[in-house]
C-alpha positions in Angstrom: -30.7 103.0 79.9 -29.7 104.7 82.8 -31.2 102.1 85.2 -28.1 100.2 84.5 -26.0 102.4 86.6 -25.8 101.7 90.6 -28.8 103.8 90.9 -30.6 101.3 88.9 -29.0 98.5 89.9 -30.5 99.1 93.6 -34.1 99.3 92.0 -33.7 96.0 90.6 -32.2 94.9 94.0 -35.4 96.0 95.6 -38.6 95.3 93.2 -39.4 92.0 92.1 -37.2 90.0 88.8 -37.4 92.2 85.5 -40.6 94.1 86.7 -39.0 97.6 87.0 -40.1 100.4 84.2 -38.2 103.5 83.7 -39.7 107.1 83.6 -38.0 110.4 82.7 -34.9 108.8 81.6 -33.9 111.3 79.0 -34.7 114.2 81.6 -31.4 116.6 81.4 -30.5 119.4 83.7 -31.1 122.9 81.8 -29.2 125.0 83.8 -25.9 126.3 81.9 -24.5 128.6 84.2 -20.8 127.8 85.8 -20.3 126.4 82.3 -22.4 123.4 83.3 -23.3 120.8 80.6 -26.6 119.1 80.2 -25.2 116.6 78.4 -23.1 115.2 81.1 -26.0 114.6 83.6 -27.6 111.9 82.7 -31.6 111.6 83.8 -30.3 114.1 86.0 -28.8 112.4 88.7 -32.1 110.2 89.3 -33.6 107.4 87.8 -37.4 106.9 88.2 -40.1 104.8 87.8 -42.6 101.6 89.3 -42.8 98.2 89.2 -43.1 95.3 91.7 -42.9 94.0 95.6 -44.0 90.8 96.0 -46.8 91.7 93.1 -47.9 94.6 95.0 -47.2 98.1 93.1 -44.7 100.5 94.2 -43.3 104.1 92.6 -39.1 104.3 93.4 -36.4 106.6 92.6 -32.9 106.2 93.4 -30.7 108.9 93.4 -27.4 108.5 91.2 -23.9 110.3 93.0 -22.0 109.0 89.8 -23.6 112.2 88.0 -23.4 115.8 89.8 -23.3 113.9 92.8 -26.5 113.0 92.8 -27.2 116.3 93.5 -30.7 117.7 93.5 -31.2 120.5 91.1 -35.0 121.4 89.1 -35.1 118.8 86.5 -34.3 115.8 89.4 -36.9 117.0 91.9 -39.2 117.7 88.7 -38.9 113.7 87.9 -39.9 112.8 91.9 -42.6 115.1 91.9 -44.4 113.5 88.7 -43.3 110.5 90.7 -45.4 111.3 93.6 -48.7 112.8 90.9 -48.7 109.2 89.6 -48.2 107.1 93.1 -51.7 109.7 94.2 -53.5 108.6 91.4 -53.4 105.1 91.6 -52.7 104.5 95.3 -49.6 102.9 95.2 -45.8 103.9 98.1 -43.7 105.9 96.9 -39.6 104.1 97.5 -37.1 106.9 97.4 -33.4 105.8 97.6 -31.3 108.7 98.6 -27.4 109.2 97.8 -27.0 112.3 97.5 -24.1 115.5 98.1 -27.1 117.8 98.3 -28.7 120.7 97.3 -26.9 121.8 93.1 -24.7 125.0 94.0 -25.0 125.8 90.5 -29.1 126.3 90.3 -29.0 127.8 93.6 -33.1 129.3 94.0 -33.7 127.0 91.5 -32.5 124.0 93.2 -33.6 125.4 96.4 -37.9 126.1 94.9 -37.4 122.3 93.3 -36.2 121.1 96.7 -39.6 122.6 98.2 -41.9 120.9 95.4 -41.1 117.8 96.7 -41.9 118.4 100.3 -45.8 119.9 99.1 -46.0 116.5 97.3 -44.6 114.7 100.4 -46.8 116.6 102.6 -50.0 116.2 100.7 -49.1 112.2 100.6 -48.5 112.0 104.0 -51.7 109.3 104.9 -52.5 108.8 101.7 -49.9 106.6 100.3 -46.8 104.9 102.5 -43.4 106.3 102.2 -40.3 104.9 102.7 -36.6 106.8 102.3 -34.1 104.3 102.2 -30.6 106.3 102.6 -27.8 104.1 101.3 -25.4 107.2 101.0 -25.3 111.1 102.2 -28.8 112.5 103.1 -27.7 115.8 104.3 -29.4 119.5 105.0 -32.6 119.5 103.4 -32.4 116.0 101.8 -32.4 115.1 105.9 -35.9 116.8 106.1 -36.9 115.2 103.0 -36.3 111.5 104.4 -38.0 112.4 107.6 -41.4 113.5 106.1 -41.6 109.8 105.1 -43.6 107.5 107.2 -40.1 104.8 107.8 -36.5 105.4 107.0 -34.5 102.8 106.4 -30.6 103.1 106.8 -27.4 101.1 105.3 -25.1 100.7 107.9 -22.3 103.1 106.1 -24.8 106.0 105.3 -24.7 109.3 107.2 -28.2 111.9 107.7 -27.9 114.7 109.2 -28.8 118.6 109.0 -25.5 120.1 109.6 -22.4 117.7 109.3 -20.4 116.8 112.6 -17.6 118.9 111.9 -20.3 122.2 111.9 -21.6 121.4 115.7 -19.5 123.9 118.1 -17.9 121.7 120.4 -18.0 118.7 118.0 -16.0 116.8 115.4 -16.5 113.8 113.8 -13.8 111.5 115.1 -15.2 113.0 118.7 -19.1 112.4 117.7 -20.3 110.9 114.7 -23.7 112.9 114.3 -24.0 111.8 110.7 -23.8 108.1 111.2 -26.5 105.1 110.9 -25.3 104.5 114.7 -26.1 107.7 116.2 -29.1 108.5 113.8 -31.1 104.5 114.8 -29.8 105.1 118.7 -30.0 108.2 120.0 -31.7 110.3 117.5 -35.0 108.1 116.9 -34.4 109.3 113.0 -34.4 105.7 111.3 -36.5 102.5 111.7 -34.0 100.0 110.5 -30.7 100.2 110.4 -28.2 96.9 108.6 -26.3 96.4 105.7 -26.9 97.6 102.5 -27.3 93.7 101.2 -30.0 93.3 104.2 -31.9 96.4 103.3 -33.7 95.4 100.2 -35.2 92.5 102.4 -36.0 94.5 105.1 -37.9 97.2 102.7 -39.5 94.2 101.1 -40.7 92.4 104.2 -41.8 96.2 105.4 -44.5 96.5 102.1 -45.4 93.1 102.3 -47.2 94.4 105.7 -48.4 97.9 104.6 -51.7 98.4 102.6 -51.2 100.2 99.4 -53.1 103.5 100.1 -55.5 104.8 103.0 -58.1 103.2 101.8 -56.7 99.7 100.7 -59.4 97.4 102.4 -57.5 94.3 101.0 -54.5 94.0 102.2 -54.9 90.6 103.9 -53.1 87.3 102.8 -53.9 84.0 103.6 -53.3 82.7 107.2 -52.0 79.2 107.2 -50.8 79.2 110.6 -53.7 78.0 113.3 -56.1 80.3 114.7 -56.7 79.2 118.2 -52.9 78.3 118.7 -52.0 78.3 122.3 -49.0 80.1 123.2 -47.6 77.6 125.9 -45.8 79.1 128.5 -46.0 82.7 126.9 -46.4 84.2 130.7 -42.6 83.0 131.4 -41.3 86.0 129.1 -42.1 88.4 132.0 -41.5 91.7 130.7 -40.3 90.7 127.1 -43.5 91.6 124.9 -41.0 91.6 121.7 -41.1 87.6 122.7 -44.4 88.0 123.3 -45.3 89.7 120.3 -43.5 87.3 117.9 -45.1 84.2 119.6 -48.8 85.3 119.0 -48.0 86.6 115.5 -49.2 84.2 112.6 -45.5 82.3 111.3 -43.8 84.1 114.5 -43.1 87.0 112.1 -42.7 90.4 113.9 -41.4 93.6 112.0 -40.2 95.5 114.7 -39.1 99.6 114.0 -36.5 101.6 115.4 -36.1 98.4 117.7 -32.8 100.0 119.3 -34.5 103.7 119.9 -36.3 104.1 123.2 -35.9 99.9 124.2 -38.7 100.3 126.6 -41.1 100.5 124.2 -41.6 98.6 121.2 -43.4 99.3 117.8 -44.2 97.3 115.1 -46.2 95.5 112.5 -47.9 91.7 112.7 -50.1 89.5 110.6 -53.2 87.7 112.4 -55.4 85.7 110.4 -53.4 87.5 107.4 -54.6 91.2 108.1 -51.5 93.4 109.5 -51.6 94.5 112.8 -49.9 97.7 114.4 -48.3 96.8 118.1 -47.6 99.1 120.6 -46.1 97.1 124.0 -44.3 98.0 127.0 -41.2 96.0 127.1 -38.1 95.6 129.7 -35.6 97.7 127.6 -32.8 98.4 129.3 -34.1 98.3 132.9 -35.3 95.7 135.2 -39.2 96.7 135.5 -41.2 98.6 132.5 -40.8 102.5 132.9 -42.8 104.9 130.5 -40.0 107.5 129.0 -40.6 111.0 127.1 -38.8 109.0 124.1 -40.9 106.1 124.4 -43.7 107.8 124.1 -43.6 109.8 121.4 -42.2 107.0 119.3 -45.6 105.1 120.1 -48.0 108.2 119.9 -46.2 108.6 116.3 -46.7 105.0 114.8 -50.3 105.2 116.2 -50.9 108.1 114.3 -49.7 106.6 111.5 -52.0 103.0 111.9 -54.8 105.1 112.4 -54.2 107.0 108.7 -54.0 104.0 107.3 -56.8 101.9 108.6 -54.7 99.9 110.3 -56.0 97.8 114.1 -53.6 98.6 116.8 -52.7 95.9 119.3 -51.3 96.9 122.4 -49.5 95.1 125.1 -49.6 97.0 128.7 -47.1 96.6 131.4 -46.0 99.8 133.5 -44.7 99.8 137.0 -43.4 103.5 136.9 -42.6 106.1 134.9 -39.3 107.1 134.6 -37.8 109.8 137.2 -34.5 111.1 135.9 -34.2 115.0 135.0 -33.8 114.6 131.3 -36.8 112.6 131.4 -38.6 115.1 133.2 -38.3 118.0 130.4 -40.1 116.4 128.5 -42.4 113.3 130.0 -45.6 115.4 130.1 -45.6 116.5 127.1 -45.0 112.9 125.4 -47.6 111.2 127.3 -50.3 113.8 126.0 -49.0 113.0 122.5 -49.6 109.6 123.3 -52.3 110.0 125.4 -53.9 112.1 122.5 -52.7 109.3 119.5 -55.0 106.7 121.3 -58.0 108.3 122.3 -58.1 110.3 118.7 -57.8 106.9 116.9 -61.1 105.5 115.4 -59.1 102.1 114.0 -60.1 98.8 116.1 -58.0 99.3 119.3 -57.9 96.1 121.4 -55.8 96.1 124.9 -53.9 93.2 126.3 -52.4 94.0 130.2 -49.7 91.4 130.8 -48.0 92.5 133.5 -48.3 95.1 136.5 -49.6 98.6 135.8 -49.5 101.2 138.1 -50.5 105.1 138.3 -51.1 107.2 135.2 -49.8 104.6 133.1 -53.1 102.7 133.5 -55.5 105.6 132.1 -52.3 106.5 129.0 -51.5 103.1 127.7 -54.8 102.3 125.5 -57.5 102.4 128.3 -61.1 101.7 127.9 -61.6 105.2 129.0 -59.5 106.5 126.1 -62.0 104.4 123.6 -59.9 101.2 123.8 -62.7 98.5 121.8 -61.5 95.4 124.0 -59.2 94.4 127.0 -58.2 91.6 127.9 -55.7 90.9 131.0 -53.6 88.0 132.1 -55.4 86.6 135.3 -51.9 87.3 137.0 -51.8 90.3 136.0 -52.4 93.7 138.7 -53.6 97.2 138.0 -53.6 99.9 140.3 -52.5 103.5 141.9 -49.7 101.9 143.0 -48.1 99.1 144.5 -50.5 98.1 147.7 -47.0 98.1 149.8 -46.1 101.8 149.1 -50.4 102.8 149.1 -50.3 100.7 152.8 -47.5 103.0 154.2 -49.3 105.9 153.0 -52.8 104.6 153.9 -51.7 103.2 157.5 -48.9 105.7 157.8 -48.2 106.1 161.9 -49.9 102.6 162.8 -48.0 99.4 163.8 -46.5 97.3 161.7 -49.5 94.7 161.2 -52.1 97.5 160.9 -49.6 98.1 157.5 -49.5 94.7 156.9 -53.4 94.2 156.8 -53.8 97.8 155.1 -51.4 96.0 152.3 -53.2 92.6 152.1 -56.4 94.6 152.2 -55.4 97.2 149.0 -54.2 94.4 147.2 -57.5 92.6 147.0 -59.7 95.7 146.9 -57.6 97.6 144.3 -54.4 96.1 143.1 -56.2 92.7 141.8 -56.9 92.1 138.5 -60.5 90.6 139.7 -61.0 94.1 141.1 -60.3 95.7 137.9 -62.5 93.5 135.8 -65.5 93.9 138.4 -65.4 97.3 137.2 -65.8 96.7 133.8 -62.1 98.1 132.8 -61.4 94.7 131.2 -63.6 93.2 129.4 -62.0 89.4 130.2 -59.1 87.8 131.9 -57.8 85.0 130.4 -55.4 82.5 130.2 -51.7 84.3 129.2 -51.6 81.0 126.4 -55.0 81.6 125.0 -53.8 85.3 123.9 -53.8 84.6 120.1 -57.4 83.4 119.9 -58.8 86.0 122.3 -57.1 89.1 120.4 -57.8 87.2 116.9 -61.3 86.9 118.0 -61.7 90.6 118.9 -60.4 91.7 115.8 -62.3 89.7 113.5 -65.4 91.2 115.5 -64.4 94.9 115.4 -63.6 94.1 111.6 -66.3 96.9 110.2 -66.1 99.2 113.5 -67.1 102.5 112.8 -66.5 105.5 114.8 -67.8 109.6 113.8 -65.3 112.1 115.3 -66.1 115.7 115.9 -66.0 117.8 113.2 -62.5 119.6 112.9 -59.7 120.0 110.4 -57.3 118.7 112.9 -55.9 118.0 116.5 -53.3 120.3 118.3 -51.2 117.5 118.3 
């Protein structure tokens, strides 16, 4: 059988012991021309079929570069498309595994009208079923396109992805700028979730499913929680700005699956479990700087990932804390833009949306990051936490601007209590409660379990501009 060959040798890697069933493997190219034999590729370059994570069902190919190069031609993107019929029908992630040279040469339109079947499946599966590309060799040109309309991609440390090789960029060359590798494609590009070794990537695509339901409408996805309920978080609050801390200490077993954790450090996106029920978290984080800054990059990685929580019934938990947003040109291309996309992604979902505000948040930030005017369900804030225009020392020298220094002084101590404190904010009805930065697990929990069967109608459209 050909799942004995490293292609199929990587599905057993991944799915549970002996639970892997092949489909297709007889499938044969039937293209003869170049003198090309169909007898000498072997299920075509791809073995498919289904079996087993952790009990749950899954549909995976794996793409074989020991035949053609695992090259795609009409027969090998005929097997993944019946791939992605059968994962529709029964509600079950589709697990592609991509090692491939490319596009066949010798099918040419062929090749190139297969290649397009599997994006109209991928496309109509988008929010319907999870999927996750997991490149463990050469994803170039289109096969690039093909692991980004998946929902997570997953990268072995030694595999390249890109659209046009290094060596193809004017100005560029490999040895100068790797374009192509993991490295660049996690870091700068934003293009893959998790990057590691190959041996780390089957765990890391397990522990991924474990925390995805099955299909858009998989209501019972929930395990059993054994860790406590109303554990307090002692001395959560000294982690300042580290909400990946943060996160991991309010999540049940400390168990945090954090994505594209080295792309745009100040913010942080990821899945939880609380009381057993997964949880999508959004959170402000230090990154690379000393206080929380919102970035174009940031952004749009959050406004994506809500997106995605909100296809797939999934709560999202966010975890506020912006003192600026970030002033650099680069960042000013494209900042606007990204906040309405986040902006947009929070106020259009209709999944529970709790709020906790941890730190200091100031300016436009406030009303962006999950707000109770954007529909947030619940907010909670740290009772040393401070929301506001600004920091009452700047507002004071604008406020008092021309009077002595203790008119400033008192303007300052004045704004602070009126408008900077979180008391303030709360009186307002902008946070529902302040609490106790240890009690965070129970309070969140709580909300959750309450907004359990929230509801929400939406106007009537066939989609948003974003």
């Amino acid at each position: 059988m050909s799942n004995t060959s490293q292609a199929g040798n990587r599905i057993n890697s991944l799915l549970d012991e002996n639970s892997f069933v092949e489909i297709g493997a007889l499938v044969t190219a039937r293209a003869t021309d170049f003198n090309m034999n169909p007898k000498e590729a072997p299920a075509d370059g791809v073995v498919t079929g289904y079996g087993l994570i952790d009990g749950k069902l899954v549909y995976v190919y794996s793409q074989d570069s020991s035949v053609l190069g695992g090259s795609i031609g009409e027969m090998h993107a005929l097997k993944i498309a019946k791939l992605y019929d059968l994962a529709m029908k029964t509600g079950a992630p589709v697990i592609g595994i991509i090692d491939s040279c490319g596009m066949r040469l010798q099918e040419s339109t062929d090749a190139l009208n297969a290649l397009g079947t599997i994006y109209q499946k991928q496309a109509m599966a988008s929010g319907v079923i999870p999927q996750i590309a997991v490149v463990l060799g050469n994803c170039g040109g289109g096969l690039s396109v093909m692991a980004q309309m998946c929902d997570f991609v997953v990268m072995g440390e030694k595999a390249k992805m890109f659209v046009n090789s290094p060596n193809a960029i004017e100005g560029n060359f490999e040895g100068k700028l790797d374009t192509s590798a993991a490295d660049f494609q996690e870091k700068e590009a934003g293009n893959a979730d998790i990057v590691c070794d190959e041996a780390s990537v089957y765990d890391n695509v397990r522990a991924l499913v474990s925390m995805l339901p099955s299909n858009n409408e998989d209501a019972d996805c929930v395990d059993e929680c054994e860790d406590d309920l109303n554990r307090v978080c002692a001395n959560i609050a000294g982690y300042g700005n580290d909400a990946v801390s943060i996160i991991t200490m309010i999540a049940d077993n400390n168990d945090y699956v954090e994505l594209k954790a080295n792309y745009a450090k100040s913010m942080t996106t990821g899945f939880i479990k609380l009381n057993g029920a997964t949880v999508g978290v959004v959170a402000n984080t230090k990154g690379d700087n000393k206080d929380n800054v919102l970035s174009a990059k940031g952004c749009e990685k959050a406004a994506a990932f809500v997106n995605f929580c909100d296809a797939f019934e999934i709560p999202v938990l966010t975890f506020t804390s912006v003192k600026s947003i970030c002033n650099c040109e680069c960042n000013e291309k494209k900042i606007a833009k990204a906040m309405a996309k986040l902006t947009y992604a929070f106020a259009n979902a209709s999944v529970p949306k709790v709020n906790v505000i941890y730190g200091d948040v100031y300016g436009s930030a406030v009303s962006v990051m999950n707000s109770k005017a954007l529909g947030c369900d619940m907010t909670f804030a740290w009772d040393n936490a401070k929301v506001g225009m600004m920091d009452a020392k700047l507002a004071a020298q604008i406020i008092a601007d021309g009077k002595s220094e203790d008119e400033v002084k008192k303007t300052e101590d004045e704004y602070k209590a009126l408008q900077n404190s979180i008391d303030s904010y709360a009186r307002r009805g902008y946070a529902d409660t302040v609490i106790s930065a240890d009690d965070t697990r129970k309070y969140v929990i709580g909300a959750l379990d309450m907004l359990f069967t929230k509801r929400e109608d939406r106007p009537l459209k066939k989609h948003g501009a974003f």
